[in-house]
Backbone as JSON, one array per atom type, in Angstrom:
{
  "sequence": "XXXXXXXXXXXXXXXXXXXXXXXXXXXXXXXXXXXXXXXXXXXXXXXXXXXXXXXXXXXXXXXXXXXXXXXXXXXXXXXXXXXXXXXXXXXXXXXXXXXXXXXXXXXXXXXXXXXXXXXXXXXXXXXXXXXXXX",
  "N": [[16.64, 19.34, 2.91], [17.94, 18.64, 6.38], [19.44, 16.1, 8.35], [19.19, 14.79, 11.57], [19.37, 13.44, 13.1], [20.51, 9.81, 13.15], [19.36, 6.38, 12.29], [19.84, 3.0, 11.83], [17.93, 0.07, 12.24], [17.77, -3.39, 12.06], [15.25, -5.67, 10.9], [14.76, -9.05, 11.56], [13.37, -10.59, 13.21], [10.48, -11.0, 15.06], [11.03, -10.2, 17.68], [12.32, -7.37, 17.09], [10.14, -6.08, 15.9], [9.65, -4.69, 18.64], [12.13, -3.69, 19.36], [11.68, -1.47, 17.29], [9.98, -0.75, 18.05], [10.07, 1.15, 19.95], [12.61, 2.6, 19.53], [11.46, 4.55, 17.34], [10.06, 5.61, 19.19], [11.55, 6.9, 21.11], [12.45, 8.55, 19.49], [10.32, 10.59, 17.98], [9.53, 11.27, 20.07], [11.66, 12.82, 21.07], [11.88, 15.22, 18.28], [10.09, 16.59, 19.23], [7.08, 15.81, 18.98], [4.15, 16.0, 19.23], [1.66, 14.21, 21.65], [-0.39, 12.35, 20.61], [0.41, 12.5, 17.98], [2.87, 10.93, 18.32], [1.84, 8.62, 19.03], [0.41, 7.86, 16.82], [2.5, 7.14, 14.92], [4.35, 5.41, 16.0], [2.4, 3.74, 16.28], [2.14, 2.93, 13.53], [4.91, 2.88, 12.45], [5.34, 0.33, 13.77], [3.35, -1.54, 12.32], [4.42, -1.72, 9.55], [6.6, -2.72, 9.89], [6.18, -4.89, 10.66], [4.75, -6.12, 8.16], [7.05, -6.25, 6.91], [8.98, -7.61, 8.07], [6.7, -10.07, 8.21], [5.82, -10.45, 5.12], [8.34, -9.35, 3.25], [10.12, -10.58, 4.31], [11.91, -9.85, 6.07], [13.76, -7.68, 6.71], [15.09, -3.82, 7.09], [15.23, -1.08, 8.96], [15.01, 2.46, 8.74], [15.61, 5.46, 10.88], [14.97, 8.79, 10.68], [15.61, 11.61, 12.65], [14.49, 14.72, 10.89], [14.86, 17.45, 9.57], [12.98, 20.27, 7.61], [11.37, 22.91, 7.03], [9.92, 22.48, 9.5], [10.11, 20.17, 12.64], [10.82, 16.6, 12.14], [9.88, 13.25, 11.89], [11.13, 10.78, 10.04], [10.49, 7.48, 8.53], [12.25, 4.98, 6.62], [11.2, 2.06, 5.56], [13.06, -1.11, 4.32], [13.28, -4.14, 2.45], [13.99, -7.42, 0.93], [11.94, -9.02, -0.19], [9.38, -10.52, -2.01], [8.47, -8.85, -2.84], [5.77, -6.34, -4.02], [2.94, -7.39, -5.82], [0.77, -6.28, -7.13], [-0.01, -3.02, -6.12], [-1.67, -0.78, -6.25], [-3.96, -2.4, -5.5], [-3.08, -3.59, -2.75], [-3.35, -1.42, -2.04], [-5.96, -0.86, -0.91], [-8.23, -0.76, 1.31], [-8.9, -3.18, 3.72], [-8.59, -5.11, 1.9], [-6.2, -8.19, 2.02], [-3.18, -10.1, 1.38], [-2.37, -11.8, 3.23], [-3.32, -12.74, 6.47], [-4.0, -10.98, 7.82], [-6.08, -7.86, 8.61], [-6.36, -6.41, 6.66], [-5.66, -3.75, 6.71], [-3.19, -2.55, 7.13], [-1.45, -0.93, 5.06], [-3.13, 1.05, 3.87], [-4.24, 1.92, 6.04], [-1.92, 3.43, 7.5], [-1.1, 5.05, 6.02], [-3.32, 6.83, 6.02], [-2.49, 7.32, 8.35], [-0.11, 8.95, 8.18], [1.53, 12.28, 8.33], [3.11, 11.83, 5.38], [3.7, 9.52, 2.91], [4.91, 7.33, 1.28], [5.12, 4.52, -1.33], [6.92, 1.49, -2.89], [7.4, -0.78, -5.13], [8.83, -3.96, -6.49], [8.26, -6.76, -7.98], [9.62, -9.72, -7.23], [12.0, -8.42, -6.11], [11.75, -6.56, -3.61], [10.69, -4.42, -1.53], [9.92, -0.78, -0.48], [8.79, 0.84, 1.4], [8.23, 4.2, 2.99], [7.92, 6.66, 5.2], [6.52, 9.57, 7.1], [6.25, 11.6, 9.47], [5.32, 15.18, 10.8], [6.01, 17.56, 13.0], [3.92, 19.94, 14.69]],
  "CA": [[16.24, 18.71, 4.16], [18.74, 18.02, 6.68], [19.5, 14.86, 9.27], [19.36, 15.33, 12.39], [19.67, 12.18, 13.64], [19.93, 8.89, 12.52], [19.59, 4.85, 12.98], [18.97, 1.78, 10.94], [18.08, -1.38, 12.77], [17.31, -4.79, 11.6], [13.82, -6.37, 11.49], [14.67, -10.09, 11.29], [12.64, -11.06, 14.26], [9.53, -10.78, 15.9], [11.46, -9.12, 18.81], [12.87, -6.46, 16.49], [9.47, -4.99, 16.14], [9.65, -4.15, 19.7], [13.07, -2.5, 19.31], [11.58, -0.19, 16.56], [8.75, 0.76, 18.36], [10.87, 1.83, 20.97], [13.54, 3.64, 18.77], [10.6, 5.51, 17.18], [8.84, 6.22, 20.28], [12.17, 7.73, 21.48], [13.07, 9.96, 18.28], [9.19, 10.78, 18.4], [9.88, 12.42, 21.67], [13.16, 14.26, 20.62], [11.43, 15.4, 17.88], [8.66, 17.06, 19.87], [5.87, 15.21, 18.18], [2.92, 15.44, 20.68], [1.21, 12.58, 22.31], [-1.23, 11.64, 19.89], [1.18, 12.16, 16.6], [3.75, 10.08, 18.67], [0.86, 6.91, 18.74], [0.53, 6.83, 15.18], [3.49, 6.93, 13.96], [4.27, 4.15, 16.72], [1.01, 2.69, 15.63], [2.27, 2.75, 12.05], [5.99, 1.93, 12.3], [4.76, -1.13, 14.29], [2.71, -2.0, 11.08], [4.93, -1.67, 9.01], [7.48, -3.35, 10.59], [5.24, -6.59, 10.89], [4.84, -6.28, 6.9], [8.58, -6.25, 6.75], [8.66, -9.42, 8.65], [5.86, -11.08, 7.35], [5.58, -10.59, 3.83], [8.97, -9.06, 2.94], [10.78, -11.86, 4.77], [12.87, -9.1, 6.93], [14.58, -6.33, 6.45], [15.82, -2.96, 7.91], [14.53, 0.5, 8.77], [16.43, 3.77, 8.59], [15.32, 6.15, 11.55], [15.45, 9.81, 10.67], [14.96, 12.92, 12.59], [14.41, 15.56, 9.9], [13.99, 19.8, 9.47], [13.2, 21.32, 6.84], [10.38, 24.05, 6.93], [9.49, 22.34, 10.73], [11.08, 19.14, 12.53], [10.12, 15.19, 11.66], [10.27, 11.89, 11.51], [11.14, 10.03, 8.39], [10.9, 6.37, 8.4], [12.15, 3.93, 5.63], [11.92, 0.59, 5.58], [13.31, -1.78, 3.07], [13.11, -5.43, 2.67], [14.05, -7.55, -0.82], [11.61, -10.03, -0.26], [8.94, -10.91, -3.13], [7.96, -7.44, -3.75], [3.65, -6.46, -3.85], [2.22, -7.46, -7.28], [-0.6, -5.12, -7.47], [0.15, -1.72, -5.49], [-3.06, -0.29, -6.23], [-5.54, -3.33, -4.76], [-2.72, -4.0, -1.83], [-3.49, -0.21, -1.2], [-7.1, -0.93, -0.79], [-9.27, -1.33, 2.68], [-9.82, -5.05, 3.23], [-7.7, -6.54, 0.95], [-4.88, -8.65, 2.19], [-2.28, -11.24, 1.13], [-2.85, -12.77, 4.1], [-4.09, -13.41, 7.41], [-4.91, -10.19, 8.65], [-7.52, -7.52, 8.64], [-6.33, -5.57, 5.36], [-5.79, -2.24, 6.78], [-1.83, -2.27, 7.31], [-0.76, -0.19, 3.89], [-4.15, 1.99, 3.99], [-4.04, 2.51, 7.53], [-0.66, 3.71, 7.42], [-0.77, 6.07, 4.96], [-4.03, 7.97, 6.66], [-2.21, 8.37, 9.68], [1.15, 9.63, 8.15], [1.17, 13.33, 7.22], [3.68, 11.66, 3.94], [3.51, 8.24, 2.72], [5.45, 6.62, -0.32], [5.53, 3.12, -1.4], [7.35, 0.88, -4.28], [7.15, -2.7, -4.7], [9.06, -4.61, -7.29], [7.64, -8.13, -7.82], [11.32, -10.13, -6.8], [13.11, -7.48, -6.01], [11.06, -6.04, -2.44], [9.76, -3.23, -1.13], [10.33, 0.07, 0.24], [7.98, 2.29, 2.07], [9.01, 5.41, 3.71], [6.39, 7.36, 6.12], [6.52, 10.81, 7.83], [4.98, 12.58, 10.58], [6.06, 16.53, 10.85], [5.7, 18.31, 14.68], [2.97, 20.81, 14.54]],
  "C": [[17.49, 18.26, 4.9], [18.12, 17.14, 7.97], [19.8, 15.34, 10.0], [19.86, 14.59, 13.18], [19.13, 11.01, 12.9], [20.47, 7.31, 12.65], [19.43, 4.22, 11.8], [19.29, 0.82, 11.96], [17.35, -2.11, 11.75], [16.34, -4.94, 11.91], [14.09, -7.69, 10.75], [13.83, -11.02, 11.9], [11.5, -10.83, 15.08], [9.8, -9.82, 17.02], [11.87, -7.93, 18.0], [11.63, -5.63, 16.34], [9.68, -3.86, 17.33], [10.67, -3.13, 19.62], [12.49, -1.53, 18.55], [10.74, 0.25, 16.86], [9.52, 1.49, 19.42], [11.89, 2.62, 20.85], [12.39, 4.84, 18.32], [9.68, 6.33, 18.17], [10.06, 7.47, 20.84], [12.87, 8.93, 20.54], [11.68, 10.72, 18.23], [9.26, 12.17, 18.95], [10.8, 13.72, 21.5], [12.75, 15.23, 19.55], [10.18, 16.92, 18.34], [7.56, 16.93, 19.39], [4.88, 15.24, 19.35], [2.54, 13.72, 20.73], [0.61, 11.76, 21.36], [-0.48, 11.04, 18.24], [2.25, 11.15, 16.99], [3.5, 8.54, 18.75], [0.86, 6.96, 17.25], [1.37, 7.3, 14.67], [4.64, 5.42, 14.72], [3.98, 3.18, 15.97], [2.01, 2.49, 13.79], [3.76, 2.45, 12.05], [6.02, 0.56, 12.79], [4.34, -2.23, 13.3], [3.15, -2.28, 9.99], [6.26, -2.66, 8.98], [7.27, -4.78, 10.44], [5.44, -6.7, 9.86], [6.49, -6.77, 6.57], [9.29, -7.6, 6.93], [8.1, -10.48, 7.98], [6.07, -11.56, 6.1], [7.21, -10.15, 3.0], [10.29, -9.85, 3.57], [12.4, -11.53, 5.38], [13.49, -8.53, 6.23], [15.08, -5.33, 7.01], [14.7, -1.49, 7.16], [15.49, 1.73, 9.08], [15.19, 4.89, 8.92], [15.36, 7.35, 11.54], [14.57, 11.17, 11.33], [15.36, 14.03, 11.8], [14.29, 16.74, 10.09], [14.58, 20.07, 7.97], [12.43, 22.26, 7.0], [10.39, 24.04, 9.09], [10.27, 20.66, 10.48], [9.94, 18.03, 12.37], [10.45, 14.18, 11.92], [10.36, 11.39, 10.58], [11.28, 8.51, 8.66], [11.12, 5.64, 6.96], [12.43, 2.55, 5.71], [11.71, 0.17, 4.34], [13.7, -3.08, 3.28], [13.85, -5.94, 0.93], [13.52, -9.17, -0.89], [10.41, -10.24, -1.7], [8.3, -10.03, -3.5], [5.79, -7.71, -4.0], [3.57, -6.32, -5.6], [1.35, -6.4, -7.98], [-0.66, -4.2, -6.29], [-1.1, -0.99, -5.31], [-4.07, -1.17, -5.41], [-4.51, -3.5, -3.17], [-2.92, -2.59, -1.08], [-5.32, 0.05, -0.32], [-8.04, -1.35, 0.76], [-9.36, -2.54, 2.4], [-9.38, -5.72, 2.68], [-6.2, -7.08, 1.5], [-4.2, -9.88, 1.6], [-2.18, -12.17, 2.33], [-3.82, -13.12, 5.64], [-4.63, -12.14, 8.13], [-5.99, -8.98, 8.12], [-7.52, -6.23, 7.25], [-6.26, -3.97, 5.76], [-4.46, -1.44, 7.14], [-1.76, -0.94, 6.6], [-2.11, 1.18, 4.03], [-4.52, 3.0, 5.07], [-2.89, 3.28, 8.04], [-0.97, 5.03, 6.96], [-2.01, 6.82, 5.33], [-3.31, 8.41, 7.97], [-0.76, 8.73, 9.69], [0.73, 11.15, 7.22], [2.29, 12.66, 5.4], [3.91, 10.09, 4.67], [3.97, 7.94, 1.4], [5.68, 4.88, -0.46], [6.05, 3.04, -2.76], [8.05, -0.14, -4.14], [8.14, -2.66, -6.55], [9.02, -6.06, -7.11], [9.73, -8.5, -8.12], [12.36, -9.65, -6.53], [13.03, -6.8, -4.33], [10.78, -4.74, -2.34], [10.53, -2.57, -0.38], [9.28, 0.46, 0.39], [8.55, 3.34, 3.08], [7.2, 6.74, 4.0], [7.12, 8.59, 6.43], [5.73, 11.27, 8.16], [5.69, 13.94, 11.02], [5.66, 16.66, 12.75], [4.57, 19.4, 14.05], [3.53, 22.38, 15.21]]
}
């Protein structure tokens, strides 16, 4: 697989979402991701992002446009905040650690064609998404 292009910004701040939807919206584009694959992967670095924030108590994402077979997006973000206990139930519809509607991690991962997670309890989290071009 090679890089085609590539970023990492910071998510320490509430405003920092904004920057990464707006980095992803514009690699997206370069990419040639249509309209609709360009919302959720928006939609889902957005989400992700928040988690990162929230629960992973900030961290950084690493922006990549990708080709190998056809071109991509690769996102990873990584945090090293208190890491997800139970991977399996935090993957679950409905269930959250906190205040919202449980469909971050689940929701994510239906609307990425590739989805990887891995939590270490005190150590944090990585997830890393991808959405190909058609």
């Amino acid at each position: 697989m090679e890089i085609l292009q590539s970023d990492v910004l910071q998510i320490r701040q509430p405003e920092d979402i904004v920057l990464v939807r707006t980095a992803v919206r514009k690699i997206a584009i370069a990419s040639k991701l249509g309209l609709v694959d360009q919302t959720k992967l928006v939609t889902a670095a957005s989400e992700i992002a928040r988690n990162t924030l929230d629960y992973g108590l900030g961290g950084e994402v690493r922006v990549d446009m990708v080709r190998d077979a056809r071109t991509g997006v690769r996102l990873t973000f990584t945090d090293e905040g208190p890491g997800i206990p139970d991977l399996e139930r935090a993957m679950t519809d409905g269930w959250t650690s906190g205040k919202g509607m449980g469909l971050g991690l689940s929701g994510t991962r239906r609307l990425m064609d590739e989805f990887q997670i891995a939590s270490k309890v005190g150590e944090g989290t990585t997830v890393t998404i991808a959405k190909w071009s058609r």
